[in-house]
N, C-alpha and C positions, 0 to 999 in steps of 0.2 A: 158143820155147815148148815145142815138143817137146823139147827138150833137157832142158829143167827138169823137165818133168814125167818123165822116163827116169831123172835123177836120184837123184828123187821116192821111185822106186819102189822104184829101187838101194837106197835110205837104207833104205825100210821094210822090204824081204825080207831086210835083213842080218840074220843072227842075232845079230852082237857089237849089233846098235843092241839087240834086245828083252832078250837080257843085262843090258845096259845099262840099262835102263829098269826092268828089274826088279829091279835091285839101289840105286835111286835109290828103287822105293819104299819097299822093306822098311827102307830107308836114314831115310826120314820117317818112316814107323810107329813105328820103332823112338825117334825123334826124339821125338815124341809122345809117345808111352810113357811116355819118361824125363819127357818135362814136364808128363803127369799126376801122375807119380809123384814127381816133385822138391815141385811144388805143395803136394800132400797132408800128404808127408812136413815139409814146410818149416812149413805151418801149425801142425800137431802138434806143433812141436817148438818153434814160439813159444809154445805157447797153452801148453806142459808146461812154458815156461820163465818164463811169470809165475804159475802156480799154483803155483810153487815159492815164487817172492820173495814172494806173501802170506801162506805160512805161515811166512815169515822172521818171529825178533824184531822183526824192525826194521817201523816204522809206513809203511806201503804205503797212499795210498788207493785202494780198489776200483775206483771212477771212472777216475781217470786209469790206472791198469793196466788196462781193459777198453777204454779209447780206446786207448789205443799199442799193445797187442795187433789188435785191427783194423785201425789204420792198416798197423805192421809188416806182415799177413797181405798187404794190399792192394797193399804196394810191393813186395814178394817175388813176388806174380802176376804184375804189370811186368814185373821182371827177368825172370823165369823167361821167359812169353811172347816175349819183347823177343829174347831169345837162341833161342827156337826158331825166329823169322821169320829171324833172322839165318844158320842154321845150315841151315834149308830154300833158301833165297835161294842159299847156297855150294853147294849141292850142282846147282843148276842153273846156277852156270857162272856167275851173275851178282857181280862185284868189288864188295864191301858196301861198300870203303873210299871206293871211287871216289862209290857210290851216297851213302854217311852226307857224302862232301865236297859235293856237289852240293846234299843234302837242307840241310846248315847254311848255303847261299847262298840257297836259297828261304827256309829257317825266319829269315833275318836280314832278308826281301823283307817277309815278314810279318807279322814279328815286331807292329810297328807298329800292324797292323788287329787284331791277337790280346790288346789290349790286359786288356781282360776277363778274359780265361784267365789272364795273369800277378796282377789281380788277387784272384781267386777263390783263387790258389794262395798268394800271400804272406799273404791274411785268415785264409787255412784255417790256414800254419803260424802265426801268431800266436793263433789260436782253442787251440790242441792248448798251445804252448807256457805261455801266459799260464794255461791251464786255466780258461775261462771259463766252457766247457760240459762235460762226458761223455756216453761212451755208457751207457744207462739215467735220464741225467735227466730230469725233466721240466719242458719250460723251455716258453716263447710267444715263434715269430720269426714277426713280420708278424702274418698272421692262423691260423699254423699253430700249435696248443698241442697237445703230445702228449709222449712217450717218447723219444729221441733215439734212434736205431737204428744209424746210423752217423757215423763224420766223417772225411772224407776230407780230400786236401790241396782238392780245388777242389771238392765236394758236402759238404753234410748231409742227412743224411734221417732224418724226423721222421715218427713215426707215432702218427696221434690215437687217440683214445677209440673211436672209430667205423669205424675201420680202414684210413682214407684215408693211404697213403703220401707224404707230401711232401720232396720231393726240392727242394733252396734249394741255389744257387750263393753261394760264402760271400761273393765280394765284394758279397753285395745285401743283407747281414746288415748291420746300422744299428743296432738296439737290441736284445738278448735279455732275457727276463725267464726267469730259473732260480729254480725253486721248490722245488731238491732241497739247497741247499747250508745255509737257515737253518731251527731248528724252526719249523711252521707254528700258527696259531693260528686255531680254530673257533670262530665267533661264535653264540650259539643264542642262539634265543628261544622261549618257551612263554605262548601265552596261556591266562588260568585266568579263570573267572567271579568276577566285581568280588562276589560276596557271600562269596567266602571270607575269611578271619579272616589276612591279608596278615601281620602279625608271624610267628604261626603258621607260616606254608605259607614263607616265608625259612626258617626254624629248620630245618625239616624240609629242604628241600633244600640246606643248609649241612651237611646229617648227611649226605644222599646223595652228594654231591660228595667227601666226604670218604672214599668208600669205592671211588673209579672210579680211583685207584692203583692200587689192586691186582687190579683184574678187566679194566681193560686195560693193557699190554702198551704201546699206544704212546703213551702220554701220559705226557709230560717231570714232572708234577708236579699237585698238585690243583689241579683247576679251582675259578676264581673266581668267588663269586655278584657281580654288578655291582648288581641292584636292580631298582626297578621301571622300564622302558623309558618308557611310553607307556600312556595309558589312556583307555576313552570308557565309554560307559554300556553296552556289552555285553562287553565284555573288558576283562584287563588284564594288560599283556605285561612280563615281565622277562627279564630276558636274564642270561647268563654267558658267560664266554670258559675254555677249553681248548687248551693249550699240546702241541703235539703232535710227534711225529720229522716231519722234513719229509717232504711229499704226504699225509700221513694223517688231513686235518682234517677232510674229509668223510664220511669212512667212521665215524670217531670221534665226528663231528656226528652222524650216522643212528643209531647204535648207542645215544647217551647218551639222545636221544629218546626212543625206546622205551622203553627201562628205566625213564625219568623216567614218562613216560606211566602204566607200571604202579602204581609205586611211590605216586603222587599219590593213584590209584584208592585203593590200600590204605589208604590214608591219609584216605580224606575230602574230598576235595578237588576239587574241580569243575573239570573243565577247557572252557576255552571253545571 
């Protein structure tokens, strides 16, 4: 015991051991360094390299260049990271090769119980390649409906209206509903007082309709008067549909409202 610890001490007051030691840090620092700096640089330099191919001729969609740019960023962290454990590991003496043979006899032990994981990974790549979803859509998986934020090989994360981050393992994904890829269509209704002159008040919002082209921006084409909905002895509802770029249908619903609202006013018109 005293042996050891005389050793001990031998080891610590050598000056080649604090040499040593202090050349093993500056050794990782500098290791680091390169792998903040690999990182940053590596992203920049994917993200500069599909800001090129959409201002190509050639038809790029937006969608899918903003998912494969994120993924790419994502698997380049991997690497980069993957290589600096590797590189820190060597420098303290530890055989990576002997360690990665060992590590693929466990990883074949477990393989088995990690079934999940290969799932989540093979739905993810089938998700990116099939282009079912992107990042910026906005799609509904499960009970989650939001923005799509990212998509990874084995996560999506989807972020709602309300700011709740939801983070979904893709193998649990079963049904998506995407609301970004077809135009959307806003259903309205206005109820007007049953003693308005109902031929009339059609006419007139058949003139209004016809003028919501051009003052907004995201409606595919004139919206359609449908007619009278529904009616009792204190109101009487008609409704029209608007055809809009996709996710726009409610902002486009709210907006036509209003103006209708006015316009009816100007016009004589009772609203109920």
């Amino acid at each position: 015991m005293e042996a050891t610890i005389q050793n001990l001490k031998d080891y610590l007051f050598k000056e080649e051991t604090w040499i040593q030691l202090g050349l093993d840090v500056i050794k990782i620092i500098l290791i680091l360094l390169v792998t903040a700096i690999a990182i940053r640089v590596g992203k920049r330099i994917i993200q500069k390299f599909f800001l090129v191919r959409q201002r190509s001729p050639l038809g790029y969609s937006e969608r899918r260049q903003n998912t494969l740019m994120k993924l790419l960023q994502n698997v380049l962290t991997y690497v980069v990271y993957f290589s600096a454990i590797i590189a820190i590991l060597t420098i303290f003496g530890i055989k990576v090769a002997g360690l990665l043979a060992g590590a693929g006899i466990v990883g074949l032990a477990v393989g088995f119980g990690a079934q999940s994981l290969v799932k989540d990974i093979i739905t993810g790549f089938f998700i990116i390649f099939e282009d079912q979803f992107s990042v910026g859509d906005q799609v509904q998986i499960g009970t989650a409906n939001g923005i799509v934020q990212e998509i990874g090989l084995r996560t999506t994360k989807v972020k709602s209206y309300t700011g709740e981050l939801h983070i979904i393992p893709n193998g649990s994904i079963l049904v998506v509903i995407n609301y970004s890829i077809y135009n959307s269509l806003a259903l309205i209704d206005i109820s007007v007082a049953p003693e308005n002159d109902i031929p009339s008040m059609e006419k007139n919002i058949e003139e209004f309709l016809k003028e919501l082209p051009n003052k907004y921006e995201e409606l595919v084409k004139t919206p359609s008067y449908l007619g009278v909905q529904s009616f009792d002895a204190t109101e009487i509802v008609v409704r029209f549909t608007a055809e809009t770029i996709p996710t726009k249908q409610n902002s486009v619903a709210r907006k036509i409202r209003r103006d209708l609202i006015d316009f009816l006013e100007q016009k004589g018109i009772k609203i109920s």
